[in-house]
Structure formats: structure tokens, C-alpha cells
C-alpha positions in Angstrom: 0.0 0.0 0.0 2.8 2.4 0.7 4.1 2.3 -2.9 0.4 2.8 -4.0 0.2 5.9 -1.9 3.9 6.8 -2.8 2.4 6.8 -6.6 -1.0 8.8 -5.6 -2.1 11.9 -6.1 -2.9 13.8 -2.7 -3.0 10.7 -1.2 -5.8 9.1 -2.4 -5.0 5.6 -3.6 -7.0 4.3 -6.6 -7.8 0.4 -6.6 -9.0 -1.8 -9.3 -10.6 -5.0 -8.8 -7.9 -7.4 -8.1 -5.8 -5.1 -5.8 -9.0 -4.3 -3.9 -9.5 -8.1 -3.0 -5.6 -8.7 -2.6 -4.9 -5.3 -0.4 -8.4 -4.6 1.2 -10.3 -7.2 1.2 -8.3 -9.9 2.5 -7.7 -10.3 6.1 -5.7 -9.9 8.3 -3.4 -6.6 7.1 -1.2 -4.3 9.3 -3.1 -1.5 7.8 -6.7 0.2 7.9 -8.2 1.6 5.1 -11.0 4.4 4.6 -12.7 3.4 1.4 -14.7 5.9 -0.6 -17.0 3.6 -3.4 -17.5 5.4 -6.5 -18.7 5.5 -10.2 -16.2 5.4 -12.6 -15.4 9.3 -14.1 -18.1 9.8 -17.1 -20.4 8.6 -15.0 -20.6 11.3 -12.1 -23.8 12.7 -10.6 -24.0 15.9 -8.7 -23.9 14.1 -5.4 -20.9 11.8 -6.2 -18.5 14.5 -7.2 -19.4 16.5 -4.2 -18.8 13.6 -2.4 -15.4 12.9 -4.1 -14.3 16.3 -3.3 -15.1 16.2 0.5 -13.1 12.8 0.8 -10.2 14.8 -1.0 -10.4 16.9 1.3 -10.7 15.2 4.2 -7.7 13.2 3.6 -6.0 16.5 2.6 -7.0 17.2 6.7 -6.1 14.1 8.1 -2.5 14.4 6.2 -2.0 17.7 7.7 -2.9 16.6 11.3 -0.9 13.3 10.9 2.5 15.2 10.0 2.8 17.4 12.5 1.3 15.2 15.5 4.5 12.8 16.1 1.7 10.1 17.7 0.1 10.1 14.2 3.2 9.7 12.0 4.1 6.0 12.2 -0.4 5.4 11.9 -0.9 3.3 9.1 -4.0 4.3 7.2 -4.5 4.3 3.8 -7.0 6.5 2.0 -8.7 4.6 -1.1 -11.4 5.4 -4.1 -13.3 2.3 -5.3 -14.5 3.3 -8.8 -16.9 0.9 -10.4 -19.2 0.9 -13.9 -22.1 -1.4 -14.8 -19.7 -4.6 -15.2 -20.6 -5.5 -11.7 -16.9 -7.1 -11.7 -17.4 -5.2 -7.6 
């Protein structure tokens, strides 16, 4: 996961199907994850990209508290967006 997030932009980690079973789904991992489930981009309502944004946002927050609290540094939790179509593959 860290070289996921290494690889992210504002640390929001994008999974596919197979890394969400292998990294996520499968239990048990030294990590927690905050999942946001989405709709693949083309496929946006209102709602979902003001819901995208507040997660960015959020995590934007959360990355700001966790670098300068020494207690929070060494945390590992990983920020991720689930984006799924019609192909039910989720």
C-alpha cells in the first residue's frame, strides 16, 4: 500500500478489482483503510462528485494533522477510491 500511496495523487490511492481483494479485502493486514466507493469518471452525478471532493479533502485534513502530530506519524492508514461501472466485476 505504501508504494500505492507513494504513486498517488494527494494521497488518495485508486484500486482496481484485483488489488481491492488482494490489499483490502483480504484479512488480516497491518493496515486500515478508509474506502470511498465510486462511479467510474463519465459517470458522475452531482452528489458523487461532491462527495469525491469532500473525501479529498478530508484526507488533505487528516494528512496535515498526521505530519505534524508525532503520535500520528508512524499510523498506518490508507486513503482509497473504489471506482466501479455497470460490469458489476465489484
Amino acid at each position: 500500500m505504501e508504494a500505492f500511496e507513494a504513486d498517488s495523487s494527494a494521497n488518495v490511492i485508486h484500486l482496481g478489482v484485483s488489488e481491492y481483494k488482494r490489499l483490502v479485502a483480504t484479512n488480516p493486514r497491518p493496515y486500515d483503510v478508509v474506502t470511498l466507493w465510486n462511479v467510474k469518471p463519465g459517470q458522475l452525478c452531482d452528489h458523487c462528485i461532491v462527495v469525491g471532493n469532500e473525501f479529498n479533502q478530508m484526507v488533505y485534513s487528516f494528512i496535515k494533522e498526521r505530519g505534524s502530530d508525532v503520535r500520528h506519524k508512524e499510523k498506518k492508514i490508507f486513503f482509497v477510491v473504489i471506482e466501479f461501472g455497470k460490469d458489476r466485476a465489484m
